[in-house]
N, C-alpha and C positions, 0 to 999 in steps of 0.2 A: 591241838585237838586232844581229844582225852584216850582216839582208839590209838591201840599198841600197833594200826595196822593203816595201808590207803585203800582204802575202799576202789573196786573198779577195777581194767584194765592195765597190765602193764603200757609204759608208753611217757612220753616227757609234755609235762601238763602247762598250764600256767604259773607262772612264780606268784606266790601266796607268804603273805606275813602270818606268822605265829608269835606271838607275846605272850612268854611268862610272866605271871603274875604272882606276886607273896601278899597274900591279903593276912593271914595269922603273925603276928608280932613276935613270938620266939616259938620253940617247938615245946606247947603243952596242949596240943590240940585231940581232940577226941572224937569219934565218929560214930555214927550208928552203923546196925549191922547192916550188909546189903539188901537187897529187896524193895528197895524204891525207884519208881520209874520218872522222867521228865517228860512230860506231852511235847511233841515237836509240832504238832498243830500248832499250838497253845504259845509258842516259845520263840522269841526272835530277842538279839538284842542293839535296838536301833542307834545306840552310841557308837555301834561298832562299825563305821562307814561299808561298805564291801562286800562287808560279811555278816550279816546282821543274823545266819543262821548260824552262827557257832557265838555259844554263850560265854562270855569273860567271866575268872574269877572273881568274886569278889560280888556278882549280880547277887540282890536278892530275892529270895526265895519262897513261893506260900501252895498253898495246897489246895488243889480244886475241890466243893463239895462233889462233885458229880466225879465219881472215877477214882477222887483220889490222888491223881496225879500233880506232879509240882511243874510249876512255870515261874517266868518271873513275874516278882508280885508289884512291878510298876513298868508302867508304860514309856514313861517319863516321864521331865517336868516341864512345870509352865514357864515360861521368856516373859511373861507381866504378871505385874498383881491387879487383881479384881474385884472391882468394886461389886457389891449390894446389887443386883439387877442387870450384870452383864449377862447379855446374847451373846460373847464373842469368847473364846478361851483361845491363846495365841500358844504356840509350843514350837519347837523345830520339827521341819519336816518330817522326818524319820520317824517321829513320834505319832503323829498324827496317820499318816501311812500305814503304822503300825497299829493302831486305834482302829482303822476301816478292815484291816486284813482280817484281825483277831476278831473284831465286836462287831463290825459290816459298818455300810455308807449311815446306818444310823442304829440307835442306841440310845443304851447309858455306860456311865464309867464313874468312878467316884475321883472328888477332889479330895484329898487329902493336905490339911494347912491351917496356921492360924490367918487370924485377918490380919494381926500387925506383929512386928516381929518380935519374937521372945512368947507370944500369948500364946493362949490356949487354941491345941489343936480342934481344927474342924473337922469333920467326915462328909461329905455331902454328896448324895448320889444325885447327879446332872444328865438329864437326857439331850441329847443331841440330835437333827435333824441332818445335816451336812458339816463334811471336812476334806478339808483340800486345803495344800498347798502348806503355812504354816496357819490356821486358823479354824478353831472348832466352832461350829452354829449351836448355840444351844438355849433353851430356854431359862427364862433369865435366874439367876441363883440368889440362892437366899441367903450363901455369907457372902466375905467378903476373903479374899486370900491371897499372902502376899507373893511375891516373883519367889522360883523354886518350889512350888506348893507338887505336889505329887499327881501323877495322872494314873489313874488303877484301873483293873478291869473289875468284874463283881460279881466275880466266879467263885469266889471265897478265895481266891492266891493273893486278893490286897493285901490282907496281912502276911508279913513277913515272918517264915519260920525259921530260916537258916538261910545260908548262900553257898553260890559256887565257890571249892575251896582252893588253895595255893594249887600251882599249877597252870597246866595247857586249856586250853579252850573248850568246852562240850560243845562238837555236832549235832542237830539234831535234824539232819535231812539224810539223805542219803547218796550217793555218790555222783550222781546226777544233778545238787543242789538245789534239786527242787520237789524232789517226793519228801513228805514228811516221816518221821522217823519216832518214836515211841523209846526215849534211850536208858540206860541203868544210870542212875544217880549213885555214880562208882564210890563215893566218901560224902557222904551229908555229916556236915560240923553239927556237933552239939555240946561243946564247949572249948574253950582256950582262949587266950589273951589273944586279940582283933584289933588290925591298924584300922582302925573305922574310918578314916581317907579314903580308905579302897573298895568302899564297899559301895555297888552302885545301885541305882543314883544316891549321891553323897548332900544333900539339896546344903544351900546355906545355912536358912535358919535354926537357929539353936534349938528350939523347942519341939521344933519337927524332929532332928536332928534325936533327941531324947525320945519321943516317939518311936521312930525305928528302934534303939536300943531297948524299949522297955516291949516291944511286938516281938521281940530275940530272945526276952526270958521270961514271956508271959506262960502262963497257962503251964508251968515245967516242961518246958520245950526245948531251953537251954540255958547254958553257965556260963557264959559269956563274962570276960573282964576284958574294958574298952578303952585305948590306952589313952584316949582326949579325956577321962576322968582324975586323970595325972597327971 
């Protein structure tokens, strides 16, 4: 966790894993000044079975129009590629779960993906009628996009500005794990050399893959050096 502190009562709780993460490659990292906040509404992360309120290093990172605030800038990804005119978008539970808590039982979200692997990415904003289970209903899409393709919300946090950095996990609820929490983005990276492995979701394909790197140093946002370029 990122507080110096346990939130709550004294008293002997349930045992809870904490994993340190090093997502920065050697120590040339740089930060901005404090002053930035994470939405805990906003903010879950569903790779993290258990504990899907406290955010892993390495998550990335984008910034809502509305507020301003940062979340993570994907939901997850997709378990198929899909074809030209699918209704169906497949992902892991968690994801999906996460799709209904954040955006409701319907919506949209955008796919982020080329349609075959290495090619040019897609953007595509997909409305959704129903999701349950591992399976998104949606009307049918107009690309086509392969397995690992990105699930985003369309708040403006799709794109990625930065991530969670080396270190403990950020809470964003409150000691009770289930009121939402509004918390400091205690060290936001905005440059140094990146094990880009570690940065989540990490999807397969190479050209998405380039994608996230090139939404990391867009718009002079960051100076990012990424060590799979080497």
């Amino acid at each position: 966790m990122s507080e110096s502190y346990i939130p709550g009562l004294p008293g002997v709780r349930t045992a809870r894993t904490a994993s340190h993460r090093i997502v920065f490659k050697q120590r040339s990292e740089q930060y901005l000044a404090g002053g930035k906040q994470i939405s805990g509404a906003n903010s879950r992360d569903p790779g993290n079975t258990g504990d899907v309120y406290n955010l892993r290093p390495g998550i990335l990172m984008g910034k809502r129009t509305s507020g301003g605030l940062y979340t993570p800038a994907a939901l997850g990804l997709t378990t198929n590629a899909e074809a030209v005119g699918s209704t169906a978008v497949e992902a892991a539970a968690g994801v999906v779960t996460e799709l209904v808590r954040r955006v409701g039982a319907s919506g949209t979200f955008k796919l982020i993906g080329p349609a075959t692997a290495g090619g040019v990415v897609n953007i595509e904003t997909v409305t959704y009628s129903a999701a349950s289970g591992t399976t998104i209903t949606v009307t049918a899409i107009a690309n086509a996009f392969v397995a690992s393709s990105i699930i985003a919300p369309t708040d403006g946090s799709e794109f990625p500005h930065t991530f969670i950095p080396d270190g403990w996990n950020v809470q964003v609820v409150d000691s009770d794990l289930t009121t939402n929490l509004d918390v400091e983005f205690p060290l936001l990276p905005i440059s140094g050399v990146v094990q880009a492995s570690q940065l989540l979701p990490w999807p397969g394909d190479a050209s998405l893959r380039q994608w996230i790197i090139g939404q990391l140093e867009s718009q002079g946002m960051g100076k990012f050096v990424f060590d799979l370029n080497f």
